[in-house]
CHARMM internal coordinates of N, CA and C (Angstrom, degrees):
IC EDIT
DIST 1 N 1 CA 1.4517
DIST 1 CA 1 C 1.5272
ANGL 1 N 1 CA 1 C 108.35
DIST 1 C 2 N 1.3902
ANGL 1 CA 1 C 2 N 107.22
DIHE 1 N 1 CA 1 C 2 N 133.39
DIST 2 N 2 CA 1.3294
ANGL 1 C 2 N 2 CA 111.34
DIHE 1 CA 1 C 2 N 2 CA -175.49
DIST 2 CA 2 C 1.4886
ANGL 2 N 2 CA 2 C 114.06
DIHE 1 C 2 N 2 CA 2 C -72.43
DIST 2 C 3 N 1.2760
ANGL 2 CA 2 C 3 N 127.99
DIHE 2 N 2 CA 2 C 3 N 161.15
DIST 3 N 3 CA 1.5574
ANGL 2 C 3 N 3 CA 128.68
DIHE 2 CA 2 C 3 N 3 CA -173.31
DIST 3 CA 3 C 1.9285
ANGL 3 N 3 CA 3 C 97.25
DIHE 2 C 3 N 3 CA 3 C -70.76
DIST 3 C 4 N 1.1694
ANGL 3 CA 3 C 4 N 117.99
DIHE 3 N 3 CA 3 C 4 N -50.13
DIST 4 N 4 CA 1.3494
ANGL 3 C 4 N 4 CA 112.79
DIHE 3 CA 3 C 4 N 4 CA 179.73
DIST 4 CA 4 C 1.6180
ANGL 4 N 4 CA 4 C 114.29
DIHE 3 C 4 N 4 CA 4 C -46.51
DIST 4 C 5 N 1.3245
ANGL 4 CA 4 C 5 N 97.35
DIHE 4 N 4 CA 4 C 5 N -48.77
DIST 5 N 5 CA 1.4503
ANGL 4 C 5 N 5 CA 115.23
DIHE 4 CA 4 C 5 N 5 CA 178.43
DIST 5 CA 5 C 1.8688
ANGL 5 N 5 CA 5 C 112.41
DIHE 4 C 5 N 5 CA 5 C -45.66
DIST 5 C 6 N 1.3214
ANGL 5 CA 5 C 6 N 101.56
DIHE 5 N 5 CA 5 C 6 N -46.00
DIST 6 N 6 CA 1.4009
ANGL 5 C 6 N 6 CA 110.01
DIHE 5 CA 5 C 6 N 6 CA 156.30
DIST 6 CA 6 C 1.2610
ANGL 6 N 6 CA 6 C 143.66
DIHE 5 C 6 N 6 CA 6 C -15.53
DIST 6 C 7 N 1.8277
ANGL 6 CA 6 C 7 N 70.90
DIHE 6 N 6 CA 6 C 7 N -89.85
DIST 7 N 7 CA 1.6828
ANGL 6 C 7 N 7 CA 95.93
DIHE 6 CA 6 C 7 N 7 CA 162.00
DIST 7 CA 7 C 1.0914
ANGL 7 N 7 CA 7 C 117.75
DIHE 6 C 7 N 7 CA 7 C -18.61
DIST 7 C 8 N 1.8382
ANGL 7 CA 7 C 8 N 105.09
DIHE 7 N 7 CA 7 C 8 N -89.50
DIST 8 N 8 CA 1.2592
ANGL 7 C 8 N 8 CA 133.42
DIHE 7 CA 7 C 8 N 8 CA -169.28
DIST 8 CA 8 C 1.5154
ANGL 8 N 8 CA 8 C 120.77
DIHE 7 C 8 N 8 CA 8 C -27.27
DIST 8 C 9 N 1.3474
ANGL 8 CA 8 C 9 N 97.28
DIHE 8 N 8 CA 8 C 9 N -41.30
DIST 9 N 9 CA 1.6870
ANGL 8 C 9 N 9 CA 103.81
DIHE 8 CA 8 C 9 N 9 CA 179.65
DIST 9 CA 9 C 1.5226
ANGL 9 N 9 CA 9 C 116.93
DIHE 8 C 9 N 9 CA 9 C -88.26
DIST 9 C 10 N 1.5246
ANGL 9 CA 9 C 10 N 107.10
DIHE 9 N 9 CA 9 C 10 N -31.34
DIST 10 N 10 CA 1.8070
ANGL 9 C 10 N 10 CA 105.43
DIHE 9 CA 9 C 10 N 10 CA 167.09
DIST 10 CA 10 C 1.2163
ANGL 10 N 10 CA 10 C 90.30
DIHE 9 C 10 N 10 CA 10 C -46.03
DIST 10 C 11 N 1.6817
ANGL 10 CA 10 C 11 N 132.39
DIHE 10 N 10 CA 10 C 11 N -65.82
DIST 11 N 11 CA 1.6063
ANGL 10 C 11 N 11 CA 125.89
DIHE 10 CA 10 C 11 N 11 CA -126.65
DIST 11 CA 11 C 1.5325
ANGL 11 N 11 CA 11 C 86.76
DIHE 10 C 11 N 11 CA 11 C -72.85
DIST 11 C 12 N 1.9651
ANGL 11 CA 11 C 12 N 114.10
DIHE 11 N 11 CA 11 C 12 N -41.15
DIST 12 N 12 CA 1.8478
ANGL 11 C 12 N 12 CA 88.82
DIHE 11 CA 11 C 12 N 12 CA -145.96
DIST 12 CA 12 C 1.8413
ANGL 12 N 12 CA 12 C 80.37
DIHE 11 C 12 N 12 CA 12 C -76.94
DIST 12 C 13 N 1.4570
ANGL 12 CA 12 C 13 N 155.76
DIHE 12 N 12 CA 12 C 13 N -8.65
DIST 13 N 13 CA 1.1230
ANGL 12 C 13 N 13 CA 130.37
DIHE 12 CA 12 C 13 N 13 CA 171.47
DIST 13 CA 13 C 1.8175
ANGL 13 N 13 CA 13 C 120.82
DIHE 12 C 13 N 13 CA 13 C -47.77
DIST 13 C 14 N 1.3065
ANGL 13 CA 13 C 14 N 105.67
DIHE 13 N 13 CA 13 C 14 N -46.73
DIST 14 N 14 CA 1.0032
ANGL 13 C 14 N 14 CA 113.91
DIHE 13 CA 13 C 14 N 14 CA -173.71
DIST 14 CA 14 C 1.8010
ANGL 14 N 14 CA 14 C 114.17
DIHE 13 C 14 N 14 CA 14 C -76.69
DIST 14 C 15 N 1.5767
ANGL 14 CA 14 C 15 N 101.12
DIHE 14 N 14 CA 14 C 15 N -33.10
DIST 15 N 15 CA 1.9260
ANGL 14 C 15 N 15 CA 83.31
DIHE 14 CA 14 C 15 N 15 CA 168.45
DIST 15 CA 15 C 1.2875
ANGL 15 N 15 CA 15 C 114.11
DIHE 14 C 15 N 15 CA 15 C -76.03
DIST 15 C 16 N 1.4340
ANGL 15 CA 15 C 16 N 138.47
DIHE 15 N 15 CA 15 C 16 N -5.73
DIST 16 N 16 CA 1.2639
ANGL 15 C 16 N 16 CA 153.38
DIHE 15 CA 15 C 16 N 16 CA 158.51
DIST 16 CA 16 C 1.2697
ANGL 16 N 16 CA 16 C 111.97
DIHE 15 C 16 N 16 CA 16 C -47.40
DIST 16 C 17 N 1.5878
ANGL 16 CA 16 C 17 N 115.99
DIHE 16 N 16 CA 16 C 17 N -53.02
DIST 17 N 17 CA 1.4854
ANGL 16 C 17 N 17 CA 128.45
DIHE 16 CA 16 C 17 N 17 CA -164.14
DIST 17 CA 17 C 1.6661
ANGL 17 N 17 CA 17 C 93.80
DIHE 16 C 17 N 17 CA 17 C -78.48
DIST 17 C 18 N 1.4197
ANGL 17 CA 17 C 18 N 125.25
DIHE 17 N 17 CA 17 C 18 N -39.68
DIST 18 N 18 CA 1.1242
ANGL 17 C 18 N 18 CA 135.42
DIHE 17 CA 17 C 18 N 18 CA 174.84
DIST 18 CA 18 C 1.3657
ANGL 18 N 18 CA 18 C 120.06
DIHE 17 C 18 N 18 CA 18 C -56.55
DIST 18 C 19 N 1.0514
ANGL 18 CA 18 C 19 N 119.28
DIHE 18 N 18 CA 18 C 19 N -26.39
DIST 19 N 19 CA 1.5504
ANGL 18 C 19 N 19 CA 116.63
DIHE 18 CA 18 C 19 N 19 CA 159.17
DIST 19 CA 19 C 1.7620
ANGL 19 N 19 CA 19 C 100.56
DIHE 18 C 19 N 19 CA 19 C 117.12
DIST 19 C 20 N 1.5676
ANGL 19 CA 19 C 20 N 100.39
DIHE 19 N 19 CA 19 C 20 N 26.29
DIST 20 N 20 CA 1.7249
ANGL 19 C 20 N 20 CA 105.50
DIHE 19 CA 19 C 20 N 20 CA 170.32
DIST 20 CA 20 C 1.3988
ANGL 20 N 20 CA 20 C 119.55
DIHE 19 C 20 N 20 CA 20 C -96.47
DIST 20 C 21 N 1.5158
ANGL 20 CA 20 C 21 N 89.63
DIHE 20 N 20 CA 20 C 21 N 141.39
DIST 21 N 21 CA 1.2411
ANGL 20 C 21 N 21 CA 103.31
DIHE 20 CA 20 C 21 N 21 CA -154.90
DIST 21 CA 21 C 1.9050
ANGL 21 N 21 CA 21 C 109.33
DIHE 20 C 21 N 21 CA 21 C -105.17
DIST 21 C 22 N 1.0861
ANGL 21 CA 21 C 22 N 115.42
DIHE 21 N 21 CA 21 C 22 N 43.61
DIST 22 N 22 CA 1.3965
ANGL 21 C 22 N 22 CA 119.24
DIHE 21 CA 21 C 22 N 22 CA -174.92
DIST 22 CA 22 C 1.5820
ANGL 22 N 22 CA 22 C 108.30
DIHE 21 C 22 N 22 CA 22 C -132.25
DIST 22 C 23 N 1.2340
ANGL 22 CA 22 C 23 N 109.58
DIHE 22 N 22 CA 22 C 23 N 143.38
DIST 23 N 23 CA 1.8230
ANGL 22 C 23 N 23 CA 94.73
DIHE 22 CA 22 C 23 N 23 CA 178.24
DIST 23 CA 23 C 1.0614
ANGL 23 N 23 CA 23 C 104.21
DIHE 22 C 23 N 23 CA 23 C -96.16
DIST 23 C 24 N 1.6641
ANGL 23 CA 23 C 24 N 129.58
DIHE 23 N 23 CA 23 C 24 N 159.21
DIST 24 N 24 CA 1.4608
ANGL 23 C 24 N 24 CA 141.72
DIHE 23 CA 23 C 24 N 24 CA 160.43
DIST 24 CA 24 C 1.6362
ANGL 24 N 24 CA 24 C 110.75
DIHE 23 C 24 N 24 CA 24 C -22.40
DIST 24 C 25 N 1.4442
ANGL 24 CA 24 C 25 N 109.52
DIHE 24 N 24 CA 24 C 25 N -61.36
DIST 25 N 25 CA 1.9169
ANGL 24 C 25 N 25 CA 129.30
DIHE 24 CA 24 C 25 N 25 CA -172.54
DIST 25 CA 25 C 1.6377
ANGL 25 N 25 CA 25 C 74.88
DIHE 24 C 25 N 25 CA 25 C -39.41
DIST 25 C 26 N 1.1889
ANGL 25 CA 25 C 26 N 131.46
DIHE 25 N 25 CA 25 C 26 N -66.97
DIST 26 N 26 CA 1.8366
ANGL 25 C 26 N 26 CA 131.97
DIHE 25 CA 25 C 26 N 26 CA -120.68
DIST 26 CA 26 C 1.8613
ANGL 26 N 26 CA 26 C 86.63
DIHE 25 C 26 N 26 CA 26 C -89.77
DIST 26 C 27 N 1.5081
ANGL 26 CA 26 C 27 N 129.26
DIHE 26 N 26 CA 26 C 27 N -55.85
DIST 27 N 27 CA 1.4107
ANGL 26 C 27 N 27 CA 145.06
DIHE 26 CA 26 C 27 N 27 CA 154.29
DIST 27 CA 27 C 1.9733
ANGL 27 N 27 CA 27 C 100.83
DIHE 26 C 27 N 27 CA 27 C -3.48
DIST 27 C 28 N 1.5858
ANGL 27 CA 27 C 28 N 83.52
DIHE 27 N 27 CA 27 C 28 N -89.03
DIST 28 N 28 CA 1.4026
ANGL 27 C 28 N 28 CA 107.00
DIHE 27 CA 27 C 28 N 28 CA -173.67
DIST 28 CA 28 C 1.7255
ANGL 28 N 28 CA 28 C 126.75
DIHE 27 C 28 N 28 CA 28 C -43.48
DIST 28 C 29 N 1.7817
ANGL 28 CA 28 C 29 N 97.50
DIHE 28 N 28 CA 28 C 29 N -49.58
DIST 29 N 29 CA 1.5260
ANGL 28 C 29 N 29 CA 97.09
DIHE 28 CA 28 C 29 N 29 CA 153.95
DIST 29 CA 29 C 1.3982
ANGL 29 N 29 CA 29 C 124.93
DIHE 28 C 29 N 29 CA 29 C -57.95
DIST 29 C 30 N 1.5473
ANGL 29 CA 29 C 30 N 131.59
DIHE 29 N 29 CA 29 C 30 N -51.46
DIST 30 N 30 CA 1.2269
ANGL 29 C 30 N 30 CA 105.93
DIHE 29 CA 29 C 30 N 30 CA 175.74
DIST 30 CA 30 C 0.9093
ANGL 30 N 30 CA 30 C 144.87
DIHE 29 C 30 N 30 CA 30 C -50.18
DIST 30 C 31 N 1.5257
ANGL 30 CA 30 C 31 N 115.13
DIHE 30 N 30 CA 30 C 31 N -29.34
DIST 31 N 31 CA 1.6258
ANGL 30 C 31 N 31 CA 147.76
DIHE 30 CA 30 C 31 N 31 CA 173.63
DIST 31 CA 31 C 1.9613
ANGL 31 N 31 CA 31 C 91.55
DIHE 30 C 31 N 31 CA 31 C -54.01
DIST 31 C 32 N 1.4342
ANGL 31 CA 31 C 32 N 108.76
DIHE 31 N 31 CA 31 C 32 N -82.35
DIST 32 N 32 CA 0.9175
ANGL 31 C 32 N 32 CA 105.72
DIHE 31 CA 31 C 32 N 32 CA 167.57
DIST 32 CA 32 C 1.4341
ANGL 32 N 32 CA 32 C 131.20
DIHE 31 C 32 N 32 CA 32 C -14.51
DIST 32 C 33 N 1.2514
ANGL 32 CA 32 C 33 N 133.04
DIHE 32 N 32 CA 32 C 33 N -70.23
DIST 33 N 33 CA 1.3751
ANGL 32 C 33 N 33 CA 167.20
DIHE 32 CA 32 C 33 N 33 CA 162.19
DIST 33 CA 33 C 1.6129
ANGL 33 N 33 CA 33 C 103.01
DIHE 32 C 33 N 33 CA 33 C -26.28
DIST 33 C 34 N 1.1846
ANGL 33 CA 33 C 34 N 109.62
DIHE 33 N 33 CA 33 C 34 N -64.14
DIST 34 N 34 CA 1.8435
ANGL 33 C 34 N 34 CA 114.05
DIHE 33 CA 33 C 34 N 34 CA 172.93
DIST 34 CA 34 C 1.9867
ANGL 34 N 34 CA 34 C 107.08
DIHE 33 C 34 N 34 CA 34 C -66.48
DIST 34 C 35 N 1.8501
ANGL 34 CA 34 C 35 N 107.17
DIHE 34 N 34 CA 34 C 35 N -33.27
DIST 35 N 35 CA 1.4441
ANGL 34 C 35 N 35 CA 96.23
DIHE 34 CA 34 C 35 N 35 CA 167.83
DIST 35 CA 35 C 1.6339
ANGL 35 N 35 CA 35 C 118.35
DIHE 34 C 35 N 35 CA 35 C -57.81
DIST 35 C 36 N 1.6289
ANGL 35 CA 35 C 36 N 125.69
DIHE 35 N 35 CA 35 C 36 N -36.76
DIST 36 N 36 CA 0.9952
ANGL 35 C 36 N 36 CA 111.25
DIHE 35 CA 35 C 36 N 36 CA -162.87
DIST 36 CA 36 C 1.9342
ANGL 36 N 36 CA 36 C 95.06
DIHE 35 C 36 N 36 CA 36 C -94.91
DIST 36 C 37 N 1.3845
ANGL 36 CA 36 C 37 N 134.50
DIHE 36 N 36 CA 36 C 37 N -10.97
DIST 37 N 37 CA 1.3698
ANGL 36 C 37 N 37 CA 117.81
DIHE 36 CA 36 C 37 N 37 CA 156.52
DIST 37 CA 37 C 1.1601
ANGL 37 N 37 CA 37 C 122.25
DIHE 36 C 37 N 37 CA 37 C -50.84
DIST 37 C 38 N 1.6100
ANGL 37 CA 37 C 38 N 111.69
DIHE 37 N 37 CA 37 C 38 N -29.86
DIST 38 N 38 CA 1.8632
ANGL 37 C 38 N 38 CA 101.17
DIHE 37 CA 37 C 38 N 38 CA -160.41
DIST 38 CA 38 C 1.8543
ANGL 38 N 38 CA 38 C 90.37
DIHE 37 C 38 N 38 CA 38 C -94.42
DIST 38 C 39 N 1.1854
ANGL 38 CA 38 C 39 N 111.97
DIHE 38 N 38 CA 38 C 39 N -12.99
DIST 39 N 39 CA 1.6933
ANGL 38 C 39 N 39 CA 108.45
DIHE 38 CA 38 C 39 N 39 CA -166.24
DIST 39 CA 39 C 1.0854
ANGL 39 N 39 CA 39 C 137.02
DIHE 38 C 39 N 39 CA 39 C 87.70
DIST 39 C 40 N 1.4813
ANGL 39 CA 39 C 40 N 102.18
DIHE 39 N 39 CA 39 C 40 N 28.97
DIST 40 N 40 CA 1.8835
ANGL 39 C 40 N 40 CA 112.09
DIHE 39 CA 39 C 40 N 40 CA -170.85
DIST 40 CA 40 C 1.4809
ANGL 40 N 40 CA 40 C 88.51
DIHE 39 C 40 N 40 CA 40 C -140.02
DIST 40 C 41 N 1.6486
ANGL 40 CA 40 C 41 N 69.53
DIHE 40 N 40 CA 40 C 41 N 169.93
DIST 41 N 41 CA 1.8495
ANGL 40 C 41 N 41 CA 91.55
DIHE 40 CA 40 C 41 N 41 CA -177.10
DIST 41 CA 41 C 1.8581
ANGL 41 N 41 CA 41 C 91.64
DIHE 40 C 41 N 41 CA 41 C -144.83
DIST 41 C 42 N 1.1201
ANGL 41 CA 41 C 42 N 105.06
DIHE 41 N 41 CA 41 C 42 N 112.94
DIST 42 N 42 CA 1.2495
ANGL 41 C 42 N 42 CA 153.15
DIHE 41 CA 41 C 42 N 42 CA 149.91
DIST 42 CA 42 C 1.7383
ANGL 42 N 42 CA 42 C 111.89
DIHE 41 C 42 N 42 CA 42 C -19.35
DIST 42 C 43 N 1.0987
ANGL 42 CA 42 C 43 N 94.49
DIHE 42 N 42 CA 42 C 43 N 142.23
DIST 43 N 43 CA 1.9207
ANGL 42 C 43 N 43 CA 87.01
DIHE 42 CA 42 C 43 N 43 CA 165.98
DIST 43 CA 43 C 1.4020
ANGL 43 N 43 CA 43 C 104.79
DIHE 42 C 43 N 43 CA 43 C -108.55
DIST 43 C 44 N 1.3799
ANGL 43 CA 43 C 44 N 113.78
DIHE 43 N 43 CA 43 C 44 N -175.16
DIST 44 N 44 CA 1.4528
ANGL 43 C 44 N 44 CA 106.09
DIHE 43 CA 43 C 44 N 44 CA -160.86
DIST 44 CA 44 C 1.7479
ANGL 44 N 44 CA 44 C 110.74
DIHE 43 C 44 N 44 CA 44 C -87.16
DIST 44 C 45 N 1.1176
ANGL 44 CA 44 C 45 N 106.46
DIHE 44 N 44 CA 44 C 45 N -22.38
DIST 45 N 45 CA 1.9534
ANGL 44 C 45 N 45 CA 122.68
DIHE 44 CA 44 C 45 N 45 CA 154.87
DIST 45 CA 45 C 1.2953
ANGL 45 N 45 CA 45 C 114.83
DIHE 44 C 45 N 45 CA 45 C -53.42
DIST 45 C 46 N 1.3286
ANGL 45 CA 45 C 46 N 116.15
DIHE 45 N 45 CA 45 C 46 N -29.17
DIST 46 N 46 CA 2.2301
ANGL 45 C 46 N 46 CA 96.06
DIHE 45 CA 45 C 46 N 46 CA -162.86
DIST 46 CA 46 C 1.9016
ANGL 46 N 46 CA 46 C 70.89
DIHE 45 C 46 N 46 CA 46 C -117.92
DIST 46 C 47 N 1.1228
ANGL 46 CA 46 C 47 N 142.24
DIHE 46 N 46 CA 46 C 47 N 8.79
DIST 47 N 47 CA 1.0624
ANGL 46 C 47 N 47 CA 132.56
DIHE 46 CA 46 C 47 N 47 CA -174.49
DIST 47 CA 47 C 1.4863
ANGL 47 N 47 CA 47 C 88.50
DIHE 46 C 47 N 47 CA 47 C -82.84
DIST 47 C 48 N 1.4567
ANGL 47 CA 47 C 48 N 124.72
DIHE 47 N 47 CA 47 C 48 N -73.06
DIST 48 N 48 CA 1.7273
ANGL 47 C 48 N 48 CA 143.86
DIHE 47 CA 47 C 48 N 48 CA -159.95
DIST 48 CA 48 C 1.7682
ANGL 48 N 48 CA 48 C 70.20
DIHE 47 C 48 N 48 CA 48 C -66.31
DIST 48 C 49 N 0.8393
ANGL 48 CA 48 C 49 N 141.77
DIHE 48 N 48 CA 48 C 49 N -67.92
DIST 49 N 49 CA 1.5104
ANGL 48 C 49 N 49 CA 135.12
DIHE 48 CA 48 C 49 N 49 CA -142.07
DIST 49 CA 49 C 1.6624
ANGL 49 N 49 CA 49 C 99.95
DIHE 48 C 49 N 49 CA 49 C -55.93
DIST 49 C 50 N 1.5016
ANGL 49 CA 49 C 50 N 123.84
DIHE 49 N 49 CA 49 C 50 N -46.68
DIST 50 N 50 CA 1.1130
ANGL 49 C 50 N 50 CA 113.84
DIHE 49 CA 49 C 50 N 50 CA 161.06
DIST 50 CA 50 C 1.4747
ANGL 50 N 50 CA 50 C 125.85
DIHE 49 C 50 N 50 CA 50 C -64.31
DIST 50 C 51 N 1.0283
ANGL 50 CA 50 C 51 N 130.74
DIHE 50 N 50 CA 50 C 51 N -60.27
DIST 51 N 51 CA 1.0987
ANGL 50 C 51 N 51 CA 131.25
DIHE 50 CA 50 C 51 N 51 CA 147.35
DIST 51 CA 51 C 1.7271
ANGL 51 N 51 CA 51 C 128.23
DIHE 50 C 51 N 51 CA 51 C 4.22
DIST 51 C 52 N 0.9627
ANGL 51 CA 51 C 52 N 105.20
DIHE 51 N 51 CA 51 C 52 N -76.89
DIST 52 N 52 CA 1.7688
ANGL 51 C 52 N 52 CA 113.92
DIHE 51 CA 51 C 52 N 52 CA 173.51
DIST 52 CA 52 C 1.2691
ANGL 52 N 52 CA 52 C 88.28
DIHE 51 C 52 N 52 CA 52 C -63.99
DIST 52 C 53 N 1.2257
ANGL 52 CA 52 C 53 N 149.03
DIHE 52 N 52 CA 52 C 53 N -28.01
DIST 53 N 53 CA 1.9097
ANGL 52 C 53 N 53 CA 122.79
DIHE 52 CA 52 C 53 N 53 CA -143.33
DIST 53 CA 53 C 1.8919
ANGL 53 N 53 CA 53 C 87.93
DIHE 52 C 53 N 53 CA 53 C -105.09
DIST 53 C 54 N 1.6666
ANGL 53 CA 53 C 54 N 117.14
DIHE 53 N 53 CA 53 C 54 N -20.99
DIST 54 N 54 CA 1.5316
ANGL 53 C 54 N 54 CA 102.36
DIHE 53 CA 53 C 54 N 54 CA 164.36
DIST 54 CA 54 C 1.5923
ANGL 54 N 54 CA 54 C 115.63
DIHE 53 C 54 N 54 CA 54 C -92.34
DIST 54 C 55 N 1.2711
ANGL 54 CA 54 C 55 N 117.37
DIHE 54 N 54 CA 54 C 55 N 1.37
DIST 55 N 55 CA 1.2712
ANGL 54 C 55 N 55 CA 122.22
DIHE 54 CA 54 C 55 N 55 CA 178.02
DIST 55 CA 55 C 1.1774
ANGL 55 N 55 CA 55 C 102.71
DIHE 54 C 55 N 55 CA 55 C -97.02
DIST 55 C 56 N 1.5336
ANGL 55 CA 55 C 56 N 140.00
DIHE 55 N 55 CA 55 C 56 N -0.77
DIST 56 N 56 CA 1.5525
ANGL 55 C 56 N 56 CA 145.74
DIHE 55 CA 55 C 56 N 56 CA 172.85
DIST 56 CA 56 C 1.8869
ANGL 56 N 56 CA 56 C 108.10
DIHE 55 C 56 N 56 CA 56 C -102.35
DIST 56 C 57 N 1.3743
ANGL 56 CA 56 C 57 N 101.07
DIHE 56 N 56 CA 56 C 57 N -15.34
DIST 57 N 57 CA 1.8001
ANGL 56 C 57 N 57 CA 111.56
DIHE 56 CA 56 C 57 N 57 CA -158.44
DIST 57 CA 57 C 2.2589
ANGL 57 N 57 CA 57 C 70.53
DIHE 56 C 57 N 57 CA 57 C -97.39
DIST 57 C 58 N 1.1732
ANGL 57 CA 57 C 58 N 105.55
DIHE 57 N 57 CA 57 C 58 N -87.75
DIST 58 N 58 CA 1.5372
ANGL 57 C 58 N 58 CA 96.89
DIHE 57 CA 57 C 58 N 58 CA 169.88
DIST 58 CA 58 C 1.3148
ANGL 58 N 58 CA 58 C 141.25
DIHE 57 C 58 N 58 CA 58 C -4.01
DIST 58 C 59 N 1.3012
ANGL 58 CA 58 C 59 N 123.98
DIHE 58 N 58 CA 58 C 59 N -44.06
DIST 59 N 59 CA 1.5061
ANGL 58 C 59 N 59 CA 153.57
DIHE 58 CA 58 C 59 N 59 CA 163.52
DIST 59 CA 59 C 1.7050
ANGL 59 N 59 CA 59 C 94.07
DIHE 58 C 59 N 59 CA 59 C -51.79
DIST 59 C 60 N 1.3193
ANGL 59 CA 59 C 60 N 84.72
DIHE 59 N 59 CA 59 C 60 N -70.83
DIST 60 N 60 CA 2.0821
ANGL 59 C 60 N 60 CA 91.36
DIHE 59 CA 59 C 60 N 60 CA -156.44
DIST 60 CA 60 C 1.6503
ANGL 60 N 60 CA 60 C 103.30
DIHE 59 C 60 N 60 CA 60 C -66.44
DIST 60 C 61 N 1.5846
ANGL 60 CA 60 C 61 N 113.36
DIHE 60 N 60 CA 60 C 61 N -19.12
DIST 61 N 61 CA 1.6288
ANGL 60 C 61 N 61 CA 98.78
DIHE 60 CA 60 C 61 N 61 CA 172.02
DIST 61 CA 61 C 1.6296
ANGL 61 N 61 CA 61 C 100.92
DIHE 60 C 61 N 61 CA 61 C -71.54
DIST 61 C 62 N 0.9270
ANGL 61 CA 61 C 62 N 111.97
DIHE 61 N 61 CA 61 C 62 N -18.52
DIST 62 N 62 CA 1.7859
ANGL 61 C 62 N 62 CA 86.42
DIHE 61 CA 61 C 62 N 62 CA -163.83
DIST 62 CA 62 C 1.7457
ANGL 62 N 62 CA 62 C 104.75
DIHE 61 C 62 N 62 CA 62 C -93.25
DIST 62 C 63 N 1.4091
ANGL 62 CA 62 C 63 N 109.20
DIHE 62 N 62 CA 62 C 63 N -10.32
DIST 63 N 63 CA 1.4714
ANGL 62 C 63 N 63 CA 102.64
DIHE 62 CA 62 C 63 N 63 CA 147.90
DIST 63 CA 63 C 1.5307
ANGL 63 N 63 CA 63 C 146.14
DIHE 62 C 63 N 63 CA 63 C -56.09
DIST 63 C 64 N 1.7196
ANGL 63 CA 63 C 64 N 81.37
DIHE 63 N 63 CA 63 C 64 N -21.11
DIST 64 N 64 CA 1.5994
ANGL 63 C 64 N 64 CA 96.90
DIHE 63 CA 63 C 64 N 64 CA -165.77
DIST 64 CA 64 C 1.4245
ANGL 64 N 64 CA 64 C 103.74
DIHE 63 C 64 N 64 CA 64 C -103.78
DIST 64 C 65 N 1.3039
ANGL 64 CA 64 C 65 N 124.10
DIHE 64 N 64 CA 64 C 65 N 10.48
DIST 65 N 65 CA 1.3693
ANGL 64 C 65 N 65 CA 141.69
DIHE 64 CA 64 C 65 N 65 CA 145.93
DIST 65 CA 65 C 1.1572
ANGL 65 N 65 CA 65 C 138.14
DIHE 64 C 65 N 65 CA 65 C -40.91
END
COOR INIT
IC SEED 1 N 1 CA 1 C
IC BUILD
């Protein structure tokens, strides 16, 4: 498992613990979803790299709750 790969799952544990209510599958597709608007495909590093950075933007909305 890659270190990003890591990441990704520390962070979505912790917006989980935070009281988020979205799963990784649903996360990852959107991420996905903006890859296939812009027309690229990603490597599997800036993939998790996006990934964690909306699973960190996620976190801080539910602070701002």
């Amino acid at each position: 498992m890659s270190v990003s790969q890591q990441i990704k799952i520390q962070e979505f544990d912790k917006y989980i613990l935070q009281g988020g209510d979205q799963s990784l599958s649903n996360i990852e597709d959107l991420c996905t979803y903006g890859f296939v608007m812009m027309d690229t495909e990603p490597d599997e590093e800036t993939f998790n790299d996006v990934v964690i950075d909306v699973i960190r933007k996620l976190k801080l909305a539910l602070h701002l709750q």
